[in-house]
Each structure stands twice: as C-alpha cells, then as structure tokens.
SELUM-862308 format. One record per residue (C-alpha): residue number from 1; residue in three letters; x, y, z. Coordinates in Angstrom, 1 decimal. Layout:
+------+------+--------+--------+--------+
! resi ! resn !     c1 !     c2 !     c3 !
+------+------+--------+--------+--------+
!  NUM !  ALA !      X !      Y !      Z !
...
+------+------+--------+--------+--------+
END
This chain:
+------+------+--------+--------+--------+
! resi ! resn !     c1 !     c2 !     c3 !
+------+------+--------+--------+--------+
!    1 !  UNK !   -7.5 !   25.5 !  -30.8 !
!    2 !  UNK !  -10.3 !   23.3 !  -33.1 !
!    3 !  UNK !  -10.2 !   20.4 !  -30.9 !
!    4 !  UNK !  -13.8 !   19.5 !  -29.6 !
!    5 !  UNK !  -14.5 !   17.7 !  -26.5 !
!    6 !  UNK !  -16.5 !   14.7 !  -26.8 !
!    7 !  UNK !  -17.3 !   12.6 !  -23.6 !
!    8 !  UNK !  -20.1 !   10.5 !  -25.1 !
!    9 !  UNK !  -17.3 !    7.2 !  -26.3 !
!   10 !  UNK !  -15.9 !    7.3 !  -22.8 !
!   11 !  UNK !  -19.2 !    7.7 !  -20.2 !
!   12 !  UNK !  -20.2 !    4.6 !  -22.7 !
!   13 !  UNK !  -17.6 !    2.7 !  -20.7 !
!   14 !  UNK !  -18.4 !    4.0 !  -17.4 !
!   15 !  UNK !  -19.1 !    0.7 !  -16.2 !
!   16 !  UNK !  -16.0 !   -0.7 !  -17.4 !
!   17 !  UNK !  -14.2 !    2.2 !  -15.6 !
!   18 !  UNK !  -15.7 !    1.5 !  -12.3 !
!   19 !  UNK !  -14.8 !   -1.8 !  -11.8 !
!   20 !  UNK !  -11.3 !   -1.1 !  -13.0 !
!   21 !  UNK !  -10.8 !    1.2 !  -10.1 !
!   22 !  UNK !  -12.4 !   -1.3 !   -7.8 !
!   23 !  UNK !   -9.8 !   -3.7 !   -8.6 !
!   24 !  UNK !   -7.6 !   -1.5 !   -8.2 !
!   25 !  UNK !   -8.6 !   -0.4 !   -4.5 !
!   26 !  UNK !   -9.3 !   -4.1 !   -4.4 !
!   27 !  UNK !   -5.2 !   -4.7 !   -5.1 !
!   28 !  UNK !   -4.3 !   -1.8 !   -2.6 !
!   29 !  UNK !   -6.3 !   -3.2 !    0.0 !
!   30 !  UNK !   -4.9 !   -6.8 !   -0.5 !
!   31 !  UNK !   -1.5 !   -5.3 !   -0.9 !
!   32 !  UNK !   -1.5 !   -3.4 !    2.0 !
!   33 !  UNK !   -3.0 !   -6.0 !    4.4 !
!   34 !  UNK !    0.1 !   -7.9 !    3.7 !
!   35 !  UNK !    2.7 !   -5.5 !    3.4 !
!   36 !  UNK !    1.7 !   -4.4 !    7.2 !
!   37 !  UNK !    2.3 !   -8.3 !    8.3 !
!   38 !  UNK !    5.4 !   -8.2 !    7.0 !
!   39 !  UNK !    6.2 !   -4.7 !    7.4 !
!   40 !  UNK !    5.4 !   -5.4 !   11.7 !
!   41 !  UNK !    7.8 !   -8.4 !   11.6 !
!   42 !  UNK !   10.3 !   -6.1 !   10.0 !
!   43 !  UNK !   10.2 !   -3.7 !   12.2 !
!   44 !  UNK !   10.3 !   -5.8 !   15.0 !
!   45 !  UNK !   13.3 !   -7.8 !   13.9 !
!   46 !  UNK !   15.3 !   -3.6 !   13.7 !
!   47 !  UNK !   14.9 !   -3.9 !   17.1 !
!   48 !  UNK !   15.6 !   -7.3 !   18.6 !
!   49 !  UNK !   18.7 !   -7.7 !   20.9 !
!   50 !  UNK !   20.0 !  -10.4 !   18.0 !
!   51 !  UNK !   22.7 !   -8.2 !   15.9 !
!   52 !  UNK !   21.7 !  -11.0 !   12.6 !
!   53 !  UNK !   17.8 !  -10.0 !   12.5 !
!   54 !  UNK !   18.8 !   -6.6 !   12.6 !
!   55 !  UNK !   20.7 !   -7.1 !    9.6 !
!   56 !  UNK !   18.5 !   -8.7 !    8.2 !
!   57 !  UNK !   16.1 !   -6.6 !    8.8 !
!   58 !  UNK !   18.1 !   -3.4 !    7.2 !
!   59 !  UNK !   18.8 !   -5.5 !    4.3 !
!   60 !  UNK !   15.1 !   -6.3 !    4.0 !
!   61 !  UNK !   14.1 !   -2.8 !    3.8 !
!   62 !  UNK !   17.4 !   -1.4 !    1.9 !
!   63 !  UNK !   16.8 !   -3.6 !   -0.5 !
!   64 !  UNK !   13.1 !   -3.0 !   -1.3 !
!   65 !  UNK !   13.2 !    0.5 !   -1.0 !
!   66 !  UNK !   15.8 !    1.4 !   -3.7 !
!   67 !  UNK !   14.2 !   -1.4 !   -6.0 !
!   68 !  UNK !   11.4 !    0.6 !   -8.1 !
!   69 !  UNK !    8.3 !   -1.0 !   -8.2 !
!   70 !  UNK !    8.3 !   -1.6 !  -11.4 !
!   71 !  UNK !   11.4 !   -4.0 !  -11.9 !
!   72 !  UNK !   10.0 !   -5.9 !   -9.2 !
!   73 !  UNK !    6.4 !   -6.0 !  -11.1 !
!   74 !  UNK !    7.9 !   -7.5 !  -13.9 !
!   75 !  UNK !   11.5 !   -9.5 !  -12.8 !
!   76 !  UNK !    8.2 !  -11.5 !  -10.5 !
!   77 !  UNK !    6.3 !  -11.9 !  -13.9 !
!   78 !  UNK !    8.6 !  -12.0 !  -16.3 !
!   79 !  UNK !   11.5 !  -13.7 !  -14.7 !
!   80 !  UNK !   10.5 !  -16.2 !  -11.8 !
!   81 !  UNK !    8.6 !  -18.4 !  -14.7 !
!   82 !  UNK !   12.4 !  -18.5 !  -16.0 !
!   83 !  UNK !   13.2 !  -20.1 !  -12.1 !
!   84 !  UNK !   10.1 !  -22.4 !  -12.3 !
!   85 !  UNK !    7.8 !  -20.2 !  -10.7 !
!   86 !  UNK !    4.9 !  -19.2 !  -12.3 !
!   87 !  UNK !    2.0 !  -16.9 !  -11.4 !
!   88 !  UNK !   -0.6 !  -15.3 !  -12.8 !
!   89 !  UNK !   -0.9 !  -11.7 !  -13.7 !
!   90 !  UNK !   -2.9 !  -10.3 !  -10.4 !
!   91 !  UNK !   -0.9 !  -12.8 !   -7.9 !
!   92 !  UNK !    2.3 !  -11.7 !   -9.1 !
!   93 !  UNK !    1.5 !   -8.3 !   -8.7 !
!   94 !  UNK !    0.0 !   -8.4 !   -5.5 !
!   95 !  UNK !    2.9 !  -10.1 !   -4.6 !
!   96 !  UNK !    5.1 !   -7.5 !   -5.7 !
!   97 !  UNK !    3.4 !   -4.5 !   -4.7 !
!   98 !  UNK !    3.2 !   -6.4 !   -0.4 !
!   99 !  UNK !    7.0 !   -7.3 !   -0.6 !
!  100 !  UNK !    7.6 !   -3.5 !   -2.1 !
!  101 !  UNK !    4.8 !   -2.2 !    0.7 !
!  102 !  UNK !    6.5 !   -4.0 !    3.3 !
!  103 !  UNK !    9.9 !   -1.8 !    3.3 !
!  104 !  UNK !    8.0 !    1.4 !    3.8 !
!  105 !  UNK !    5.4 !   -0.1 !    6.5 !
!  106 !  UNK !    8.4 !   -1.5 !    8.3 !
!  107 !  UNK !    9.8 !    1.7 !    8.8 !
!  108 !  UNK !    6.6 !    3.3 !    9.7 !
!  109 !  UNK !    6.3 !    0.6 !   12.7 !
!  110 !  UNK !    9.9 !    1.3 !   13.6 !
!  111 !  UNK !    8.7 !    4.8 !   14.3 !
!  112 !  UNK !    5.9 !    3.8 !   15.4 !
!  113 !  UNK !    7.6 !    1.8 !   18.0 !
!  114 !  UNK !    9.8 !    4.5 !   19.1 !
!  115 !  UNK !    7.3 !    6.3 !   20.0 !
!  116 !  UNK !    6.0 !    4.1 !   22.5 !
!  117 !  UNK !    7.0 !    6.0 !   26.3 !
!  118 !  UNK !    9.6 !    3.2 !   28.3 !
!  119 !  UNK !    7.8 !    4.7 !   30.9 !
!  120 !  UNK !    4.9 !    2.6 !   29.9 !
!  121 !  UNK !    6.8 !   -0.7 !   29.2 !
!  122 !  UNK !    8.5 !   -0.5 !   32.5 !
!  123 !  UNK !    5.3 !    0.1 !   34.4 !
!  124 !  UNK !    3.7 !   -3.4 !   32.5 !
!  125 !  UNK !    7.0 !   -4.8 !   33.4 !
!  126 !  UNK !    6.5 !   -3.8 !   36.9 !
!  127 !  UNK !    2.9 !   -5.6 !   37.4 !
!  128 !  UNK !    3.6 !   -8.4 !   36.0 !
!  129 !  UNK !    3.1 !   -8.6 !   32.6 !
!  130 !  UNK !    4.7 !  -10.8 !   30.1 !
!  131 !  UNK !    6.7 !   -9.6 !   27.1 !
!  132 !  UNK !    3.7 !  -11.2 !   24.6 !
!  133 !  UNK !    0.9 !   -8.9 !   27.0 !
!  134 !  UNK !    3.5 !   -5.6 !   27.0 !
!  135 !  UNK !    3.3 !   -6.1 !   23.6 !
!  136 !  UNK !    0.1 !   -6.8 !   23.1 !
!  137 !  UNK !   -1.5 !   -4.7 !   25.4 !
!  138 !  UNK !    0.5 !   -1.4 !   25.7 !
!  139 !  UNK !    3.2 !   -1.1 !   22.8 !
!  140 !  UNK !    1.0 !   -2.1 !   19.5 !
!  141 !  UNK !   -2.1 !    0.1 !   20.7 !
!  142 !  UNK !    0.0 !    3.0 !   21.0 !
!  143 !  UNK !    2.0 !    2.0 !   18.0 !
!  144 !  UNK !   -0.5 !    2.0 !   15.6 !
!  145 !  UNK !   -2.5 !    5.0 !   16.7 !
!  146 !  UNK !    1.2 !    7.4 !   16.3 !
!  147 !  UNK !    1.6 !    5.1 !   13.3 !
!  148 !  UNK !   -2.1 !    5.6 !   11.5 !
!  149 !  UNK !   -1.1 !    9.3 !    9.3 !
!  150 !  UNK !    1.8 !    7.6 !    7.7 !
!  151 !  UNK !   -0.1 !    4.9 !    7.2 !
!  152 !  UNK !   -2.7 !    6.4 !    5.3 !
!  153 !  UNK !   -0.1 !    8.3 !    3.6 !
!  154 !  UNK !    1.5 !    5.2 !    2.5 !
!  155 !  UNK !   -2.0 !    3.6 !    1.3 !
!  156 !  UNK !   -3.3 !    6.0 !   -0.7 !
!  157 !  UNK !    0.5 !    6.2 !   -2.4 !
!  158 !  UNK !    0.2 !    2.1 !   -2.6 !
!  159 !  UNK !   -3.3 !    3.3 !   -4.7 !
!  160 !  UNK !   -1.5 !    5.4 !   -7.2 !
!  161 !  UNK !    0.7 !    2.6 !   -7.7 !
!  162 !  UNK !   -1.9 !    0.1 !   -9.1 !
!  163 !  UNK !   -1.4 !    1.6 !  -11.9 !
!  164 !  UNK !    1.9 !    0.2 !  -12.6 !
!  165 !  UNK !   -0.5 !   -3.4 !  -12.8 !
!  166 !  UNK !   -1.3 !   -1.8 !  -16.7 !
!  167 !  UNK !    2.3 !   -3.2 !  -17.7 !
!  168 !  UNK !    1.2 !   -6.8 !  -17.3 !
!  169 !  UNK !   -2.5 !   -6.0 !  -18.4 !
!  170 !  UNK !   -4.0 !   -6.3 !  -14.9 !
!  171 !  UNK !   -7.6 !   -5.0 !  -16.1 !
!  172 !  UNK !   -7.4 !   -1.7 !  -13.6 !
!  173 !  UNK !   -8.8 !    1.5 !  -14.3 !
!  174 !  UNK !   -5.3 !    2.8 !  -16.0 !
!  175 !  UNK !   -5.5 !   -0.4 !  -18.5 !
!  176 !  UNK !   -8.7 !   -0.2 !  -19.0 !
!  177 !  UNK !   -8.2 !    3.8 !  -20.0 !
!  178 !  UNK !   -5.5 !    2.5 !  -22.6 !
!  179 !  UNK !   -7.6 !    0.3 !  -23.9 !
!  180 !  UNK !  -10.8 !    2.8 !  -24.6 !
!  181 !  UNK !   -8.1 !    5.6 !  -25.6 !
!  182 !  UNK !   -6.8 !    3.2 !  -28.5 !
!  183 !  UNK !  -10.4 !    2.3 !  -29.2 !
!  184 !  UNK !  -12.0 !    6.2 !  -29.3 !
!  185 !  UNK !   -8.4 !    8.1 !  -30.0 !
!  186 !  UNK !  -10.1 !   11.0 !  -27.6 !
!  187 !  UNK !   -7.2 !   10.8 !  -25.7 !
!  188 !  UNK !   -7.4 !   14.3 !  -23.4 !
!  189 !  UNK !  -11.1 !   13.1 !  -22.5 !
!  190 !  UNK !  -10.7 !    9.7 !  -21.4 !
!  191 !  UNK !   -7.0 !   10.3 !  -19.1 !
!  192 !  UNK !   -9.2 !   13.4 !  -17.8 !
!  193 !  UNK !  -11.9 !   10.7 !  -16.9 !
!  194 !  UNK !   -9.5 !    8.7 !  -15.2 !
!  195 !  UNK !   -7.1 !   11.5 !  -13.6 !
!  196 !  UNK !  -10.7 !   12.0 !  -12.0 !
!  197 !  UNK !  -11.2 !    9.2 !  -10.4 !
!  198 !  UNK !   -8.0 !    8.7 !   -9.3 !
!  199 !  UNK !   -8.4 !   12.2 !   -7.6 !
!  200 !  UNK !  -12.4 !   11.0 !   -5.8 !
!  201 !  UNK !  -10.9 !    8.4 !   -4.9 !
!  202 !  UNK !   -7.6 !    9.3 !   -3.1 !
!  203 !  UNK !   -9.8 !   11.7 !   -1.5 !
!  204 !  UNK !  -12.5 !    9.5 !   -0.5 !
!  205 !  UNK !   -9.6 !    7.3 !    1.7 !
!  206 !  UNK !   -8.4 !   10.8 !    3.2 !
!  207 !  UNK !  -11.3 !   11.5 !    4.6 !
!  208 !  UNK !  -11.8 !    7.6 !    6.0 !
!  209 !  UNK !   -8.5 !    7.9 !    7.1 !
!  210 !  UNK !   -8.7 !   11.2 !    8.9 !
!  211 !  UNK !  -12.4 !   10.3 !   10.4 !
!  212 !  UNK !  -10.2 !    7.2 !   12.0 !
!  213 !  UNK !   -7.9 !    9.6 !   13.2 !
!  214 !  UNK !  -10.2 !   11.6 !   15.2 !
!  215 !  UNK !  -12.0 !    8.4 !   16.4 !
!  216 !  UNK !   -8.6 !    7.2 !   18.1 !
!  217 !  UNK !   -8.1 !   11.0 !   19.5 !
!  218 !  UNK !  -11.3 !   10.7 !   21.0 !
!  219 !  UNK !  -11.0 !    7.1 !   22.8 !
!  220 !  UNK !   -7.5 !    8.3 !   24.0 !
!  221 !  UNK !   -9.0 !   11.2 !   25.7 !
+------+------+--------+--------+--------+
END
C-alpha cells in the first residue's frame, strides 16, 4: 500500500470542523427539546380513557416510526414549498428531525408511565390530590427518572442523525467533511477526522448522561 497519510489540509479546517459539530449538537439539542413535548403529549394521549386519542395517538407514532428520516428531511424541504410552505434549510430540519423524535420519545414515556406503581397514584388519590398534582407530583418524577437510559439512548441516536442535515447542506460537521474531502481529495484522513468526533462526542453525552443517572439514584435513596 503507497498511500501516505497527510493530516496537515484537514487540522487547517479544524475550526471549521468544530463549529460544524456544534451545530450539530446544537440541532440535537433543539430537536430533542421538542420531540419530548410532543413525544409526553403522545404518550399521554395512548393512555386516556377517550378510544379517538388513543388512535390517534397509535397513528401518530405508527406513522413516524416507519417513515425514515430522510423522506421526511426532504418531502418538508422539498415538497411543503410545493403546498405554500416554505422554510429554510435548518427550520425544516429541525422540524423534521422533533416530529421524527417525537414517535420514539412517545413510546419511551409510555413505558415510562407504566412504570409508575398504582400503588402510588392511589395513595395521592387517597389524600387528596388532584389529577394535575398526581401528575405532577408523583407520576412525571418517577416517569422520567425510569425513562432517563432510553432517553439518552435515543439522544445520542438523534446526534448521529444530524448528519442526514448534509442532504440539504445544513453546514454540520458531515457537510462540512464533504466539502474539505472535495477540496483536499484526502478522503480516508478527513472521514477519519470526523468518524472521531462523532465518537468524542457520543461519548462525552454518555458520560453526562450516566453522571445524571447516578445523581437521580442518589436523591431516590
């Protein structure tokens, strides 16, 4: 093998690197704010006594979670302008990546709320509380703390996702890497660069992730 590895063209754009994978942690973060909001309302609604918000609901999540990601990147892009709605490159994605987000947090809730002892709900029930305070008080807590690894799980998979934001030149760290590759032609160097900091950076939320864990072990015992 004669091929020589050269860095120097790609450590050149280091700067340009870094903020492409801030944006896209920037994008996750957005995403996944959203997603929850809707993914909560979701779940909520796959359990309410009415049999039409239940259906909804299933609809809601069958629907997104057989769609892949990336037809619903680009029928937002490419085809709402078509309907009369028009919106730029990072809106439309961010939109597309909460409504795709949402399917998968809403199931995560609905396990999350399953978990949640009757035991406790009766005994909130029993002093008092309203349905708003039960909720509030006793079945989100314990929600989100049995909900927080598949959470994080589904994060850090919303990360890798950004990527997808190349195909309607969102400037993240994987356009940015196709751009410099087209530019330098040191192809192995700069997807090696970027496979990097993908990997430092999936890592990095791990371990935020899993310090959170411990912290909510800690205050339940």
């Amino acid at each position: 093998m004669n091929y020589h590895f050269n860095f120097a063209p790609i450590l050149a754009q280091w700067p340009v690197l870094l903020s492409g994978i801030g944006l896209g942690l920037l994008l996750a973060l957005v995403s996944i704010a959203i997603g929850s909001v809707l993914g909560l309302v979701v779940a909520f609604a796959s359990r309410a006594p009415s049999p039409w918000l239940r259906s909804l609901a299933f609809t809601w999540i069958s629907i997104l979670r057989n769609l892949p990601i990336l037809v619903i990147v680009l029928f937002l892009f490419f085809g709402m302008p078509q309907l009369g709605l028009s919106l730029d490159k990072i809106t439309s994605f961010i939109v597309a990546l909460s409504l795709y987000a949402s399917a998968y947090m809403a199931e995560v809730f609905r396990g999350g709320l399953l978990s949640v002892p009757k035991g406790l709900i009766e005994a909130g029930q029993a002093i008092g509380l309203t349905s708003f305070r039960i909720k509030r008080y006793i079945v989100l807590p314990i929600m989100f703390r049995n909900a927080l690894p598949a959470f994080g799980n589904n994060f850090i998979s919303l990360f890798k996702d950004t990527s997808l934001a190349a195909t309607i030149a969102v400037p993240e760290l994987t356009f940015y890497a196709r751009k410099i590759n087209s530019e330098t032609f040191r192809v192995i160097e700069v997807w090696l660069v970027a496979s990097l900091l993908y990997i430092v950076c999936c890592y990095a939320i791990t371990l935020v992730l899993r310090a959170m864990e411990k912290r909510l072990v800690l205050e339940k015992n």
